[in-house]
C-alpha positions as CSV (number, residue, x, y, z in Angstrom):
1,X,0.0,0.0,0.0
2,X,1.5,3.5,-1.1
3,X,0.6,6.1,1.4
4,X,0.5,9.8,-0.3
5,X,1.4,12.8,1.5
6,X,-0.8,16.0,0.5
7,X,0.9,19.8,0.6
8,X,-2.4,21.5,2.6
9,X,-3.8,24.2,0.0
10,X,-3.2,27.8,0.7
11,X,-5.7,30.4,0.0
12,X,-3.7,33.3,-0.7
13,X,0.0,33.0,-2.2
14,X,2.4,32.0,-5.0
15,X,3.4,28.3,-5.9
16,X,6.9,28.3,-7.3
17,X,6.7,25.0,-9.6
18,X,9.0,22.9,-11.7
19,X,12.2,23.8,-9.5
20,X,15.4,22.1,-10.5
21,X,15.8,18.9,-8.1
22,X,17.6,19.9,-5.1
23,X,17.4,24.0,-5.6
24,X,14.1,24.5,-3.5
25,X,16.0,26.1,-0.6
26,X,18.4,28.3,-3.3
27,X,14.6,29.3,-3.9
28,X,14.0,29.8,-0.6
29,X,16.9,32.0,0.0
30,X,15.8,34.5,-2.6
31,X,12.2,34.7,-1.3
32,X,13.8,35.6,2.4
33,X,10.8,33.3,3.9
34,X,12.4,35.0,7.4
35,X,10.8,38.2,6.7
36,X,7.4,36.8,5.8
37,X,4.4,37.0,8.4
38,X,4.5,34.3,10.9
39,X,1.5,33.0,10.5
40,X,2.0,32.4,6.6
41,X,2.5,28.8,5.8
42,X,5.5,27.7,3.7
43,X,5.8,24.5,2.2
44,X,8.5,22.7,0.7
45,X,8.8,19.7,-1.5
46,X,12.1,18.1,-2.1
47,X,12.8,15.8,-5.3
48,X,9.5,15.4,-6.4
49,X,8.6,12.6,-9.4
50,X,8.1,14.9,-12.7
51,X,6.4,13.5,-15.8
52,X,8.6,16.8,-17.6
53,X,11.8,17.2,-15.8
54,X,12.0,13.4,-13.8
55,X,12.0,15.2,-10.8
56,X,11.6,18.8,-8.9
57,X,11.1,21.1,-6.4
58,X,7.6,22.8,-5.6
59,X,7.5,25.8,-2.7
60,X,4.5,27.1,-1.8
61,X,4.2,30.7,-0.1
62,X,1.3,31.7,1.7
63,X,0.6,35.7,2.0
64,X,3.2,36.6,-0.8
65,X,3.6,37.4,-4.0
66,X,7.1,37.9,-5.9
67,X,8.7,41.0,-7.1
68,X,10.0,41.1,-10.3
69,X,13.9,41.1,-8.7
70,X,13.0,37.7,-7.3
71,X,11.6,36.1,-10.1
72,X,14.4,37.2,-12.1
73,X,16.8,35.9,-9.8
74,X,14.5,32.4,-9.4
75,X,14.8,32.4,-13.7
76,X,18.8,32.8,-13.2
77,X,18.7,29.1,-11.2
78,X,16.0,27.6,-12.3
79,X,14.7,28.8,-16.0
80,X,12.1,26.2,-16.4
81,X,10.3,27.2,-13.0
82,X,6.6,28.5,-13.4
83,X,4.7,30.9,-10.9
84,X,1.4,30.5,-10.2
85,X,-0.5,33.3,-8.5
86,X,-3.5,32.0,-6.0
87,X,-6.0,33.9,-4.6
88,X,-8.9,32.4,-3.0
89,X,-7.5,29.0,-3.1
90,X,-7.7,29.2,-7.6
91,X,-4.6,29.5,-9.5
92,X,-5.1,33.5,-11.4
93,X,-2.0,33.4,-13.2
94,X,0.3,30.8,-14.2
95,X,3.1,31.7,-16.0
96,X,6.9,30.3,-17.1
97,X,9.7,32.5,-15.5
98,X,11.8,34.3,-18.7
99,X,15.3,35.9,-18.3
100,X,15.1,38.8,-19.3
101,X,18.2,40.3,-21.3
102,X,19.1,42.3,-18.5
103,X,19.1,42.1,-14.8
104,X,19.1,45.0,-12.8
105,X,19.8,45.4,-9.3
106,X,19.3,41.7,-8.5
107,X,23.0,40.4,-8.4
108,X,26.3,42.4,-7.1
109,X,29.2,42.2,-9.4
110,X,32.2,40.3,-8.3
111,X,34.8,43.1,-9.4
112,X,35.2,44.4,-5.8
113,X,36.5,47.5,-8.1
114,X,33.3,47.7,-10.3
115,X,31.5,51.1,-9.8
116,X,28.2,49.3,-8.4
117,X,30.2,47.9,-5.2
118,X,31.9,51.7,-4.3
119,X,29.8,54.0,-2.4
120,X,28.2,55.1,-5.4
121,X,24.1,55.3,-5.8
122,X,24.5,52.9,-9.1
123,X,22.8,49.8,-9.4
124,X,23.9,47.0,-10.8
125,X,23.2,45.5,-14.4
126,X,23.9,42.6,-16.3
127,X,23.2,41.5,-19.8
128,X,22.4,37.9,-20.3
129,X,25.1,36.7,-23.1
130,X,24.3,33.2,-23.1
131,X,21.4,31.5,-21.8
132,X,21.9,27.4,-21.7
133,X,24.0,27.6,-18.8
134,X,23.3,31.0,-18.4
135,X,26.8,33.8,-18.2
136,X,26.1,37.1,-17.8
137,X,28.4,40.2,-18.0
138,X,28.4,43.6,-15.9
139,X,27.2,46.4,-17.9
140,X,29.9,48.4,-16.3
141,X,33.1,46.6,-15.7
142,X,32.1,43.8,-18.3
143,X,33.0,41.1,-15.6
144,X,31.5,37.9,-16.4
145,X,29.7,35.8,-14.3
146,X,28.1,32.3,-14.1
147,X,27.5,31.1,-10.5
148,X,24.4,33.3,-9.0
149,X,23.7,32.2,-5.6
150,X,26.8,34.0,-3.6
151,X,26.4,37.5,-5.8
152,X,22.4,37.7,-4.8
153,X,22.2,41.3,-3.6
């Protein structure tokens, strides 16, 4: 006999889908789930079978729905997550994240010399210059950079 575990619906909230396997708490991380409302519900599932991918991550977010800044940074780990929208327990919107050709203010550059890390009021900027694995290059120092998590602003 197979038991199945259900994820309790929330009535208000945003379901982050189709995760890359094992990146849920990456997602996490960029939400900042510390600075939600403690009585908001977060659940988190972890390797997931997936008829699409094999297997994935789903979090779910009660009372919260994303900026742009953090879907963008969700689409710089995870390309092929979606984003549903929930309101009164029904999906509203559903939709893929996209990168978009440029990020702004999301990521810090790595050049501790770039102009967005000196006590300047410039944010940050990258164009996306290749998108399967995803590099990206400052707009002002034209550093490159490919790993995402440890330059999230």
């Amino acid at each position: 006999m197979v038991r199945e575990l259900k994820i309790t619906p929330i009535k208000n909230g945003t379901v982050i889908d189709h995760i890359t396997s094992g990146l849920a708490l990456d997602v996490l991380r960029i939400i900042n789930i510390q600075s939600l409302d403690k009585d908001s519900t977060v659940s988190v599932a972890i390797r997931v079978r997936s008829g699409k991918l094999g297997w994935k991550d789903i979090v779910k977010v009660e009372n919260m729905e994303l900026s742009p800044r953090k879907v963008n940074a969700i689409a710089l780990i995870t390309p092929r997550a979606t984003i549903s929208i929930i309101r009164d327990f029904k999906v509203q919107e559903k939709r893929t994240v996209d990168l978009p050709d440029r990020i702004i203010g999301v990521l810090r550059c790595p050049n501790p010399n770039c102009i967005t890390n000196q006590p300047e009021p410039v944010e940050s900027e990258f164009e996306v210059t290749e998108r399967h694995p995803v590099i990206l290059q400052c707009a002002y120092c034209d550093r490159r950079v490919d790993s995402f998590l440890s330059q999230l602003a």
